[in-house]
Backbone as CSV, one residue per row, in Angstrom:
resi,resn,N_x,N_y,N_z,CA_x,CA_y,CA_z,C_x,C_y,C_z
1,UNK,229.934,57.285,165.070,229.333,58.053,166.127,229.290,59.527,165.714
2,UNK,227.851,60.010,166.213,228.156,61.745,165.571,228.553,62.479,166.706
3,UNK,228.907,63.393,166.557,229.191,64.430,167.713,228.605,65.880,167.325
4,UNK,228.390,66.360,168.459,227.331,67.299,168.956,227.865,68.569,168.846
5,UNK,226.969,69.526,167.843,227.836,70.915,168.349,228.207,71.688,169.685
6,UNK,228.779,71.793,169.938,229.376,72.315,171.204,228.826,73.962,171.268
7,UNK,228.604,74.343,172.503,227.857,75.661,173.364,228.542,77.133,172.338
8,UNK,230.155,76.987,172.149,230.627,77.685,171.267,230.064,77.940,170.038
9,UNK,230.513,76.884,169.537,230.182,76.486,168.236,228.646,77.239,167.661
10,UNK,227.800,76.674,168.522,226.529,77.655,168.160,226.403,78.829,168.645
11,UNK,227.241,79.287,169.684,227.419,80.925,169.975,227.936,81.482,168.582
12,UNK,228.928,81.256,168.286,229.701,81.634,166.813,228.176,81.920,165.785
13,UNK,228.011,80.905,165.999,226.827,80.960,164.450,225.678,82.023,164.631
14,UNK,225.687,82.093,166.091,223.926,82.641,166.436,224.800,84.687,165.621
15,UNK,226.213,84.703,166.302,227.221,85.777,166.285,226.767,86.326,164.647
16,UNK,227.437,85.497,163.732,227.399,85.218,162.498,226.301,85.870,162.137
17,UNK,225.498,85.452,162.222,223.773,85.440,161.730,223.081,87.082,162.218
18,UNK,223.774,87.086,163.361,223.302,88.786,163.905,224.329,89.812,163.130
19,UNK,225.345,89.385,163.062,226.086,90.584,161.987,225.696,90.609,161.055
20,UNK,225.308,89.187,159.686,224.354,89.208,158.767,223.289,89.962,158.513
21,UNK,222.598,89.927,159.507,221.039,90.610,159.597,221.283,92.026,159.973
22,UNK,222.172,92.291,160.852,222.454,93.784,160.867,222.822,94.737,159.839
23,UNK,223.731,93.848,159.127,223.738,94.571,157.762,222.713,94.679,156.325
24,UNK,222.494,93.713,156.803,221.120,93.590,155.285,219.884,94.149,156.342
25,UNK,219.088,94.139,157.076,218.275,94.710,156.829,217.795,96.217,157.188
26,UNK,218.751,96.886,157.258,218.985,98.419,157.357,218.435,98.967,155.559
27,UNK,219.173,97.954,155.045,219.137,98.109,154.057,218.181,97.871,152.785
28,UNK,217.662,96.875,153.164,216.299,96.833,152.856,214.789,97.614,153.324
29,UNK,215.561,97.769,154.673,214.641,99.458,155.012,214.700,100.337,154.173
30,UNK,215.560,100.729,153.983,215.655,102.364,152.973,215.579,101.705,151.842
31,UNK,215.114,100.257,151.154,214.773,100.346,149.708,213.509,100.353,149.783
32,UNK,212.765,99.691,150.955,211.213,100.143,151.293,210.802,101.362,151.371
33,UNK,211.361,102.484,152.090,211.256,103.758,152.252,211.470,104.191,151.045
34,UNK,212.421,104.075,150.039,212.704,104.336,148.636,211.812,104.256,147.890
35,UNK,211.005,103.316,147.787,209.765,103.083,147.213,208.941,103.475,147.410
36,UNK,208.658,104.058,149.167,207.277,104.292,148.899,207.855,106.099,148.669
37,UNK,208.709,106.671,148.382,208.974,107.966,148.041,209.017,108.625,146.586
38,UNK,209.447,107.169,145.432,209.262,107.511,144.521,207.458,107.048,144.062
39,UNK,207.141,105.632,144.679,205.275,105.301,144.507,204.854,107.020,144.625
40,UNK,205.005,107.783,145.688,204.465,109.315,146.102,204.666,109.917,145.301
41,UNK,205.893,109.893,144.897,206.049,111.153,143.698,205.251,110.807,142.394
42,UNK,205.052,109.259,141.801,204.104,109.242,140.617,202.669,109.490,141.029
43,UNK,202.457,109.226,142.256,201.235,109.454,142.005,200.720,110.832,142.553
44,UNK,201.721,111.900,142.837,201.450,113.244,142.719,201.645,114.068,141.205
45,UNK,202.276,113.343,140.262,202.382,113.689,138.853,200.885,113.326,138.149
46,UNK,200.626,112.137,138.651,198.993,111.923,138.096,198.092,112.618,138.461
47,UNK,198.061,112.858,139.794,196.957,113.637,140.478,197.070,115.497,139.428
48,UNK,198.127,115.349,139.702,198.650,116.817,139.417,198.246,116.898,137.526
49,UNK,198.460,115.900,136.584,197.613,115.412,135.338,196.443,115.486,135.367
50,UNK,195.936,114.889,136.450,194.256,114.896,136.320,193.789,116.119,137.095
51,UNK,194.563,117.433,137.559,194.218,118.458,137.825,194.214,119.223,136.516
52,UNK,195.664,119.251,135.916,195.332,120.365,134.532,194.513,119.620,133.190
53,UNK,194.223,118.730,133.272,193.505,118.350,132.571,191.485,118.792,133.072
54,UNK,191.291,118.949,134.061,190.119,119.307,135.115,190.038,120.903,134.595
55,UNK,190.937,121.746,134.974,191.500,123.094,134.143,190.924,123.333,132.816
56,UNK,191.683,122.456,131.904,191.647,122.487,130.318,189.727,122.575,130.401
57,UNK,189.307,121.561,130.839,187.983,121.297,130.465,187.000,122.213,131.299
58,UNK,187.374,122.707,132.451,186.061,124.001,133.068,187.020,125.372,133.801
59,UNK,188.078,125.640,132.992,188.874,126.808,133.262,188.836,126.966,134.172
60,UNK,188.853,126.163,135.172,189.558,126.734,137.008,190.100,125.234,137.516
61,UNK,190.416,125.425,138.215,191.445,124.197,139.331,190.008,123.906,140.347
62,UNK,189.701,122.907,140.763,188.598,122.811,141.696,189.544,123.613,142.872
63,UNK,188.554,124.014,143.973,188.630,124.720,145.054,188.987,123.605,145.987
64,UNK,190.420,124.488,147.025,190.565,123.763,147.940,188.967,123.040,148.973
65,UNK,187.468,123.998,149.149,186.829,122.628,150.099,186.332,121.931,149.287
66,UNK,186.590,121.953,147.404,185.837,120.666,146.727,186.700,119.634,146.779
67,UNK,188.136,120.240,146.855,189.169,119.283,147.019,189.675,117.986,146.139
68,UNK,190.459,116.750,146.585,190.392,116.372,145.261,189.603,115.081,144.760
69,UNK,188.145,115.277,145.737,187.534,114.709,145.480,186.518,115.039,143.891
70,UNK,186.893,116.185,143.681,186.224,117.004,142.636,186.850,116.167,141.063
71,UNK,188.094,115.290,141.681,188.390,114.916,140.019,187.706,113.215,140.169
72,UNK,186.940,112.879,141.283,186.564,111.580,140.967,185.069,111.751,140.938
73,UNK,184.277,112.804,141.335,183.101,113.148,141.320,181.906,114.817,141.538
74,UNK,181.393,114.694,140.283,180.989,116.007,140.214,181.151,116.874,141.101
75,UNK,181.721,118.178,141.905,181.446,118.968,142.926,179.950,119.613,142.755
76,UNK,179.528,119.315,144.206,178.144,120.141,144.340,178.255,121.765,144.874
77,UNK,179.433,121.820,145.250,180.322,123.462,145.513,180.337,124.254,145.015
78,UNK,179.561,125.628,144.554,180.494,126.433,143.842,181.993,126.955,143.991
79,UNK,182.508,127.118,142.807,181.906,127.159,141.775,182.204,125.642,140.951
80,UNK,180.247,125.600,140.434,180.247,124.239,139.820,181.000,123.947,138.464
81,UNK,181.473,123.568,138.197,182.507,123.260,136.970,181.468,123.044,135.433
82,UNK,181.878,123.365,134.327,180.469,123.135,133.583,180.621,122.338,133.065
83,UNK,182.066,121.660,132.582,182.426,120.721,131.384,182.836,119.326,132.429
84,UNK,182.336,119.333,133.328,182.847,117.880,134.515,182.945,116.304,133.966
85,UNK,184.089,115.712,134.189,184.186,114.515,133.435,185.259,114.220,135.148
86,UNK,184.690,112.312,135.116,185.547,111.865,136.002,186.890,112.047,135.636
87,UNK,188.055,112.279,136.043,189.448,112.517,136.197,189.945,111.464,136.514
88,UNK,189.865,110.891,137.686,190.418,110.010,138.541,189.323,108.535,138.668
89,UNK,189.638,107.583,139.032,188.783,106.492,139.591,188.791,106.777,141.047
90,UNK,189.731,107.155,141.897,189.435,106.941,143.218,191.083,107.987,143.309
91,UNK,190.467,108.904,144.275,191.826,109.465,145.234,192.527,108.454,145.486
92,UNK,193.975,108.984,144.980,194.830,107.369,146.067,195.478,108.304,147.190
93,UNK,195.887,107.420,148.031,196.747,107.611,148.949,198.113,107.640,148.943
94,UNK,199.142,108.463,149.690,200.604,108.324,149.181,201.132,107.535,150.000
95,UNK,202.390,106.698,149.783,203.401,106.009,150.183,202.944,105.277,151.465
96,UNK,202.385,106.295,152.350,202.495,105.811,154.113,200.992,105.499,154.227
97,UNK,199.904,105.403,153.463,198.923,105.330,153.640,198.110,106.479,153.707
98,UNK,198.430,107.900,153.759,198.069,109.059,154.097,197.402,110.068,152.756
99,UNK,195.981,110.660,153.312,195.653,111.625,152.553,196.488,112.885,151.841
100,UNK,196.870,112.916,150.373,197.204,113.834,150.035,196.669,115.319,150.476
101,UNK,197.655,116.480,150.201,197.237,118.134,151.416,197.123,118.260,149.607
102,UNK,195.968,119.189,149.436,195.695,120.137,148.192,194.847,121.722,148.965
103,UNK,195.723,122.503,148.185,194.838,123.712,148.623,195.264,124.272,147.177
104,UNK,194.569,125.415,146.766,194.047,125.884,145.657,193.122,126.952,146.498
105,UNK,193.195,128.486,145.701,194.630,128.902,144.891,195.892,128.539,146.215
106,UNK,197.192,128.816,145.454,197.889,128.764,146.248,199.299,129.822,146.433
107,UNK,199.934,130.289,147.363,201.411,131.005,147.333,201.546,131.914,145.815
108,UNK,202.373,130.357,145.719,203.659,130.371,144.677,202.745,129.608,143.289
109,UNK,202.038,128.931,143.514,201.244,128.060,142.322,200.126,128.067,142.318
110,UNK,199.738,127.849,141.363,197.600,127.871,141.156,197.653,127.105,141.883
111,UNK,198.126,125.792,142.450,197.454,124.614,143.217,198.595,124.362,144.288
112,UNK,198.804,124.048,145.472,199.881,123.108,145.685,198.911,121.581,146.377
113,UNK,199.725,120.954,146.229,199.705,119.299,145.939,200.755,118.937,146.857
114,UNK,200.397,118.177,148.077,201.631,118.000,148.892,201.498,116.386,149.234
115,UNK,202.968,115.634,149.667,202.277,114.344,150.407,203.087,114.799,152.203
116,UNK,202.967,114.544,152.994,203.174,114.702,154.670,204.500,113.829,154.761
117,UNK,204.992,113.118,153.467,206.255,112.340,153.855,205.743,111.177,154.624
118,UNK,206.854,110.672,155.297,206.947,109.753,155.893,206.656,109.770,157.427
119,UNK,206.723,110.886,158.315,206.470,111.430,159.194,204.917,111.470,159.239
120,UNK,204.257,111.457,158.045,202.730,111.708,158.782,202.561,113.728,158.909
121,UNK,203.552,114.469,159.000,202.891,115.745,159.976,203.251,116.814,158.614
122,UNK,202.148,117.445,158.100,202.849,118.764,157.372,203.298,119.653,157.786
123,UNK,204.024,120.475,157.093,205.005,121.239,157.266,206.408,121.164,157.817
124,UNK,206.627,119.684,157.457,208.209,119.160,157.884,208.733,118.862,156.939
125,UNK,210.480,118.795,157.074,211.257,118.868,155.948,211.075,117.678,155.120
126,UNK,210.369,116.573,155.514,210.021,115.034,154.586,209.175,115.290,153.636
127,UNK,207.892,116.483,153.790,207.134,116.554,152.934,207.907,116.587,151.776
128,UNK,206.741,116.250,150.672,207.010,115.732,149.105,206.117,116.608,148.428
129,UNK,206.595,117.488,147.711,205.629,118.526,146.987,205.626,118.555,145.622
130,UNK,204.552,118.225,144.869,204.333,118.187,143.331,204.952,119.200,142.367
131,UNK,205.473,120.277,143.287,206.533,120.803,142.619,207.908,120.739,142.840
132,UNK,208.846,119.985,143.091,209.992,119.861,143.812,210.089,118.929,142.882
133,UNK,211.091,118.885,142.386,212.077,118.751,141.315,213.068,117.518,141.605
């Protein structure tokens, strides 16, 4: 004859299973978030490649309103670039799905290159900046 788990018995387990999950998947959050922070940072090193390389070949940084659409296709903006070669295949997007911030000139740098973080909003402490170390 079998016998039946008892009302306890599966309270215990359901118990079990929620402390389990409480601990692992916190944690697998922040290796998701981890990822998409370092995915952001390579692909602000590329972007930021296929800017001084854009440089090398028509001695200026495209202009913040050609933006950085200027490294996947000719700018019709002045000023027009003379030596123009595609850079990029396609703008990517960083980590959260979100348009990279480029303005040119800039501050502190010929260009800055930003991603909005994880938050979505610039000018908060999450932003990720192509110069930050």
């Amino acid at each position: 004859m079998r016998k039946a788990f008892t009302l306890i018995e599966l309270l215990v387990v359901v118990v079990i299973l929620s402390l389990l999950a409480a601990i692992v998947v916190p944690k697998l959050t922040g290796r998701v978030d981890e990822t998409k922070v370092k995915t952001t940072k390579v692909q602000l090193k590329e972007i930021k490649r296929a800017l001084e390389m854009y440089k090398l070949d028509n001695g200026m940084y495209p202009t913040t309103s050609q933006g950085l659409k200027a490294l996947v296709e000719n700018p019709e903006t002045p000023p027009v670039p003379s030596h123009w070669r595609q850079y990029l295949n396609a703008v990517p997007k960083d980590g959260w799905g979100n348009d990279f911030v480029y303005i040119s000139p800039a501050d502190k740098h010929p260009f800055e290159l930003k991603s909005k973080g994880p938050d979505g909003e610039l000018g908060t402490e999450d932003d990720i900046s192509v110069w930050d170390r």
